[in-house]
N, C-alpha and C positions, 0 to 999 in steps of 0.2 A: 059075340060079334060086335055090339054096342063099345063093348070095353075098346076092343082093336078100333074101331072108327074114331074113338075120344083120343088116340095118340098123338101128338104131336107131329107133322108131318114135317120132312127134313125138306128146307129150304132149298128150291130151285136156284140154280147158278145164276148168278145178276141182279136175283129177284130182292123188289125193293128199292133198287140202285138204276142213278143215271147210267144209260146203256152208252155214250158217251163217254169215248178214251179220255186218260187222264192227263194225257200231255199229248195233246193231238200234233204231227208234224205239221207244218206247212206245207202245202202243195201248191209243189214246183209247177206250177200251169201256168202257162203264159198266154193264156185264155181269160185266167179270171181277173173279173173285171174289177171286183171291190172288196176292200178290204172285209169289210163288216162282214160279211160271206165267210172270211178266217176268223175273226173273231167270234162268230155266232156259235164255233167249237168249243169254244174256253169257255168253261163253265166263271160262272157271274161269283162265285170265290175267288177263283184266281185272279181273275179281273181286278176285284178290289185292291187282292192286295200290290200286282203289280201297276196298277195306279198312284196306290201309299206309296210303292219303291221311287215311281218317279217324281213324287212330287216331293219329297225329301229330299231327291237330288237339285232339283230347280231351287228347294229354301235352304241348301250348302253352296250354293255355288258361291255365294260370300266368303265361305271361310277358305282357307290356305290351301294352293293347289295342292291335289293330290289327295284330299279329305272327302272324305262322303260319310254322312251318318244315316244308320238304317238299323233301325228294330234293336237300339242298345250294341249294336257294332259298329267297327270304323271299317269303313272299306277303303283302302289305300291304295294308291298306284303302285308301281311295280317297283318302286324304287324306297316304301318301306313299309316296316313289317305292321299285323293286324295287332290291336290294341282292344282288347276285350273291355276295358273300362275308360269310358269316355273323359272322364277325368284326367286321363293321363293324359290327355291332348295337350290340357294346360303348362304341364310337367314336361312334355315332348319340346313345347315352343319354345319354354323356359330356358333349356338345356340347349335347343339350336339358338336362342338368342346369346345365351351366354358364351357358347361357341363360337358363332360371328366377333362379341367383342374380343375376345380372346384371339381370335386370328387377326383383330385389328391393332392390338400391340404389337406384336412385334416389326408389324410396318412401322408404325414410330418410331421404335426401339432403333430401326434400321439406319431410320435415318439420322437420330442420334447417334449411330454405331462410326456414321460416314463422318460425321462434322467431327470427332475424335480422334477417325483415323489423317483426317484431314489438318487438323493440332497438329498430331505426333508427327505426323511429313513434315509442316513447316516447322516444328520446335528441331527437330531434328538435320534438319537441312541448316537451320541457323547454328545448331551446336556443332556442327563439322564445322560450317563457312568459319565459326569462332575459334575453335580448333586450328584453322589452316592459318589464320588470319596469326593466333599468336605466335607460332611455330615461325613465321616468317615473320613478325617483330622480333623476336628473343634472336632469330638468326642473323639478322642485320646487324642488331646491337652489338652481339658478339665480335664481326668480324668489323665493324665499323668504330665501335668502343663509342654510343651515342651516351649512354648512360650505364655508365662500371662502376664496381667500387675503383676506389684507389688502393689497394692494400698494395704494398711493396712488399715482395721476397728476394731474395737470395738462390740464384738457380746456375749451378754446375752444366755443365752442355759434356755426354757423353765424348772420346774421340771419334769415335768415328757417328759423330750425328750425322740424320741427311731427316728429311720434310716427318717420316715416319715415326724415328724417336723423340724431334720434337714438340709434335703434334701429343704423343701421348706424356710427353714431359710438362707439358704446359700444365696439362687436364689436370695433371695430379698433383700440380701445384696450382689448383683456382684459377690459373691465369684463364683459361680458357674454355668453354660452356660445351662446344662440338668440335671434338680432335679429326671426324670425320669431314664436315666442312671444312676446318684449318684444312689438311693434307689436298683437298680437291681446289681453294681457292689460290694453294702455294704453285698446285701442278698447273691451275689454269697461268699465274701469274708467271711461272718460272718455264714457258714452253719455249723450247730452242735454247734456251741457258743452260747453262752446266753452273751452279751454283756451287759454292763451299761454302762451308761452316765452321767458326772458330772449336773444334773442338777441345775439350780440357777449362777451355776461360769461364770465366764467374762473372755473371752479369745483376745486373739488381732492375730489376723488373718491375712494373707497376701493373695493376687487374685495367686500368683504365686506358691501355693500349691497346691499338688497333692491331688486326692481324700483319698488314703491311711494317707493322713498327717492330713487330717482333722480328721478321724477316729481315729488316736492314739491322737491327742489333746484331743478329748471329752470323753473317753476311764475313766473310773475311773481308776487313781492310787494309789499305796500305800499308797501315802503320797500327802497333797493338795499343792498346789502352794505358797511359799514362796515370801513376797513383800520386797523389800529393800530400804531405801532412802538415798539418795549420795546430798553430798550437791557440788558443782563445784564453786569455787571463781571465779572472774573477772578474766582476766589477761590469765587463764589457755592453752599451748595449746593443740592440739589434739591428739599429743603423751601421754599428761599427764590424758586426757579424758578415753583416752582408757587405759590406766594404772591403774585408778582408778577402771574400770568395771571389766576389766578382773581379777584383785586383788579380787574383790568379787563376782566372776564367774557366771558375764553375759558374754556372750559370748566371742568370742577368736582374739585376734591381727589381724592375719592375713584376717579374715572376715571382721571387721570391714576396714581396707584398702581396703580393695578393692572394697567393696561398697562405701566408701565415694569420691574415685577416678574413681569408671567405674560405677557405677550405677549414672541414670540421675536423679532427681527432679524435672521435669517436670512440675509436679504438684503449685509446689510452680512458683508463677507470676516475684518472686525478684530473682529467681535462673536463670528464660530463659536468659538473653543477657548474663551472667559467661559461659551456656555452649555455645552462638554463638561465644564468642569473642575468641582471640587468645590470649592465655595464654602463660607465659613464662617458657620456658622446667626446669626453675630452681623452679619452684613452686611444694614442696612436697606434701602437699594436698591440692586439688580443695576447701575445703570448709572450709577450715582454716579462721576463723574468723567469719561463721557464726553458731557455734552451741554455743549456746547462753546460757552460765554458769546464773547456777543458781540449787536450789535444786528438783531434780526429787525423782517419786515412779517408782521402775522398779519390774521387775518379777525376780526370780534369773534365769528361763528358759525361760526368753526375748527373741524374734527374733532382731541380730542386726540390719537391717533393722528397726525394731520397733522402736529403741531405739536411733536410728542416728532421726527417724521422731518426737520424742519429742522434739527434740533439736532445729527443725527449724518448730516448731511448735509455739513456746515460738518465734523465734525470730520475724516471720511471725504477732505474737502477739502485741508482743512490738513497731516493728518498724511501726510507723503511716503515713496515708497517708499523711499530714502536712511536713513529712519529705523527700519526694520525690519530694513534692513541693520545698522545700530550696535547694535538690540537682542542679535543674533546675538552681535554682541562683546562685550558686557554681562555677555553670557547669563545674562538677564532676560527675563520673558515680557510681554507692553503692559500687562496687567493690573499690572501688579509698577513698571513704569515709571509707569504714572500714576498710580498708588499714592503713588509717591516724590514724583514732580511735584507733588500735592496738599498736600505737606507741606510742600517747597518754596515755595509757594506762598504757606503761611500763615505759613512761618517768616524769607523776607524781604521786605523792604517795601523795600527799594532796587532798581535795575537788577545792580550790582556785586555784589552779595550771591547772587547766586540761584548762579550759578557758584562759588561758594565754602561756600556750604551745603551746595550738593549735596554736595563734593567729601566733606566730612565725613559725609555719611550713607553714600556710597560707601564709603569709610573702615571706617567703621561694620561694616557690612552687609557686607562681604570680609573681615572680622576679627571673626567672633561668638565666640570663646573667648575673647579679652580685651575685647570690646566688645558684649557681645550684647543691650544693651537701646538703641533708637533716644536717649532722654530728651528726648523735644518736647514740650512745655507744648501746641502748637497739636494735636495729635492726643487730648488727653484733652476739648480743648474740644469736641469732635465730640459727645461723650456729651451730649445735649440731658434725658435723665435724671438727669445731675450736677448740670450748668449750662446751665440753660433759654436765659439772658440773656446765654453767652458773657462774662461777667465774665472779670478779670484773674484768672489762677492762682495758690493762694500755695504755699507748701511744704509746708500741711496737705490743700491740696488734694490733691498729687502723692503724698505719703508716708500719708495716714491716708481721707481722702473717699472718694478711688477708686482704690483700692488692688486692689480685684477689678473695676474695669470693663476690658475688652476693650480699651480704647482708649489703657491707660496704657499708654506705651512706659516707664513708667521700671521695672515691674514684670512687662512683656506682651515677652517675645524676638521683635524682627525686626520687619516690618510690622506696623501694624493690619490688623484684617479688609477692608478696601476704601478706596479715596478718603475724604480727609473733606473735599473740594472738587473743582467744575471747574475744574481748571487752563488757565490762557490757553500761547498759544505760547513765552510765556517762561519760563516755568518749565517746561515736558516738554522745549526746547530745552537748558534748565540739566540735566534730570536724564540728559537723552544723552550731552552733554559737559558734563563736570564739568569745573573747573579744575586744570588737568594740574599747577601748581607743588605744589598741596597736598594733589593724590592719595597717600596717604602716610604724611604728615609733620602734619596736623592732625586732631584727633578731639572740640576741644571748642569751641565756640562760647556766648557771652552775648550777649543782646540789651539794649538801653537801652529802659528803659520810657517813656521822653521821645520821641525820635525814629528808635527802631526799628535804630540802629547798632546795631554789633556788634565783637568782640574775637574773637577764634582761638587757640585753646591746641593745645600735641602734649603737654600731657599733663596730670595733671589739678591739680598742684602749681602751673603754668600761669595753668590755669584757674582756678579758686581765687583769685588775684592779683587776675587778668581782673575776676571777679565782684566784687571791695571797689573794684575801679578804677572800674567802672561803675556802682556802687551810689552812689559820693561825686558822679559824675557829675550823672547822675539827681536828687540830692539837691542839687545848686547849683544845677540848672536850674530844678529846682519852684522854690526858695527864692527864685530871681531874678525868677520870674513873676509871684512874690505878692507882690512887689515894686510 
């Protein structure tokens, strides 16, 4: 019975334990008066620790809304998530800071996006304006002809032309830049008209024509196109050129200078280094010796333009590549050759003679310390200030008249300023090849004022002889004729 009493007796229900529920509700009485009366249920553990809860909220309330720390956890607002390790906190902030900058580029970005698109509008707006702006210079020009080449062609006019085939006739002859403008400025210009057009004729046309000019060439008139043929000797120069045209009324004096002096020739390959090089201010016209006598067909209502380009069309012709080869050997420039040819030209009057003239101003001109003045009588006659009327030259001419004019070889070293003639193919043939026996060996030459012979000296002791030989000549032949 002892033993049964020493057993352990099993624990009564509570026993031991606060009788005291563990999470007492609050009661809803609206009688009770104080709190402490609810709180006198919560046992003095929970108390504490819901004390510690709240007083770790009061020492967070510094840090970033939404944060609470309590007991090694984050307690978060409802807008993110719980973080078991408080250290991420730091890692959290990091990542929304880094965030934040990150959403603060691309506002910059933006507004750099704007000021680019804002470039490209005005770059673009200025590249049309510049667009519109050319389009309507190149169109004016065109039908205005402010600035054209000159080039002249040759253009057949279908028969039955009318605005349509000449329009794409022009184009395809350069003459013209918009065959569509041409057609719409001829329909504006020709409203109410009933126009014709010389169809079949041949017109000679310049790039530097207005659309209006084109119109009245093709234009039927009264009367058709008269052709004329001028025949121009060797020798001629280009005073006497244009005397001859305007005598039979192709165009006018004054035209013609100033084309042959301010308009370029570009075109032609033998004229580029005349216009690089530096010409001498006593040179009346630039192209003095190259327009190339011989017989032309002109129009009597020729463009002079047109009509200067026959002329070194024929020369472009004649002079062969062969001969720019020889200039090389010369070593002479074309200018400097037909310079010489010109003299030649005027200083023999036989066939025989030209080659042996030459050979003496070769001579000449390869020997200026002992020979350094040309002495041609025919290069002071050029001076039409001296001698209007090309009279005979006496010795007072040479030595006292013109004494200071540009043109006297016997007192001016080396060439004159320019051609004082167009030379024909015999005479720039003489000044290429000289005649080889008296390359050399002769330096003086006299001519007979009767019939243009001539004598040869190698020196001037020679010469001198020469001259009383040809003088007595001279003087038996007049005496015989008065006879």
């Amino acid at each position: 019975m002892e033993e049964q009493n020493n057993k352990p007796k099993k624990p009564e229900p509570n026993q031991g334990r606060n009788l005291q529920p563990r999470n007492p509700r609050p009661i809803n009485n609206k009688n009770a008066q104080d709190k402490p009366a609810l709180d006198a249920r919560v046992p003095d553990e929970f108390q504490r620790e819901r004390t510690t809860v709240f007083d770790k909220v009061d020492a967070g309330k510094h840090q970033a809304e939404g944060e609470y720390n309590y007991t090694g956890r984050d307690i978060k607002s409802s807008r993110q998530k719980l973080v078991a390790n408080p250290d991420e906190n730091i890692s959290v902030k990091k990542k929304r800071e880094k965030k934040e900058g990150e959403e603060a580029e691309p506002r910059g970005g933006g507004l750099i996006s704007g000021v680019f698109k804002a470039i490209l509008y005005i770059v673009g707006v200025l590249a049309v304006s510049g667009i519109i702006a050319y389009n309507i210079i190149m169109i004016t020009n065109d039908v205005f002809a402010f600035l054209k080449e000159d080039s002249v062609v040759e253009l057949t006019l279908p028969q039955d032309a009318d605005i349509e085939s000449i329009a794409r006739l022009l184009a395809e002859y350069n003459l013209i830049r918009y065959p569509g403008i041409f057609r719409l400025y001829a329909n504006l210009r020709g409203r109410n008209r009933n126009w014709e057009f010389q169809g079949g004729e041949t017109f000679m046309l310049s790039a530097d024509m207005a659309y209006d000019e084109f119109i009245s060439q093709f234009r039927v008139r009264a009367a058709p196109r008269q052709v004329v043929r001028l025949t121009f000797p060797e020798g001629v120069t280009i005073d006497q050129i244009i005397d001859i045209l305007v005598s039979r009324g192709i165009g006018t004096r004054s035209t013609y200078e100033y084309i042959i002096n301010n308009h370029r020739f570009d075109e032609y390959e033998f004229l580029r280094p005349l216009y690089e090089a530096e010409l001498s201010p006593d040179r009346r016209y630039i192209l003095e010796g190259y327009l190339f006598p011989d017989t032309y067909d002109f129009f009597t209502d020729e463009h002079e333009l047109s009509v200067i380009r026959k002329f070194l069309d024929n020369f472009q012709a004649r002079f062969e590549v062969r001969s720019f080869e020889r200039l090389n050997i010369l070593n002479m420039s074309l200018d400097e050759l037909v310079n010489l040819a010109s003299i030649i030209e005027r200083e023999a009057r036989h066939p025989e003679d030209f080659a042996r003239v030459s050979a003496v101003f070769h001579n000449r001109l390869q020997n200026p310390a002992s020979f350094p003045f040309l002495q041609s009588d025919a290069t002071i006659l050029y001076d039409t200030s001296i001698f209007p009327e090309h009279r005979d030259v006496t010795p007072d001419d040479l030595h006292i008249t013109g004494v200071n004019s540009p043109w006297n070889t016997y007192h001016r070293p080396g060439l004159p300023p320019s051609a004082i003639v167009n030379p024909g193919m015999a005479a720039i043939h003489a000044a290429l090849e000289p005649y080889e026996d008296y390359l050399g060996v002769y330096f003086f030459f006299v001519s007979s004022r009767v019939d243009g012979t001539k004598l040869y000296a190698r020196d001037i002791t020679q010469h001198t002889a020469n001259i009383n030989i040809m003088r007595a000549r001279d003087d038996a032949a007049i005496a015989a004729a008065g006879e």
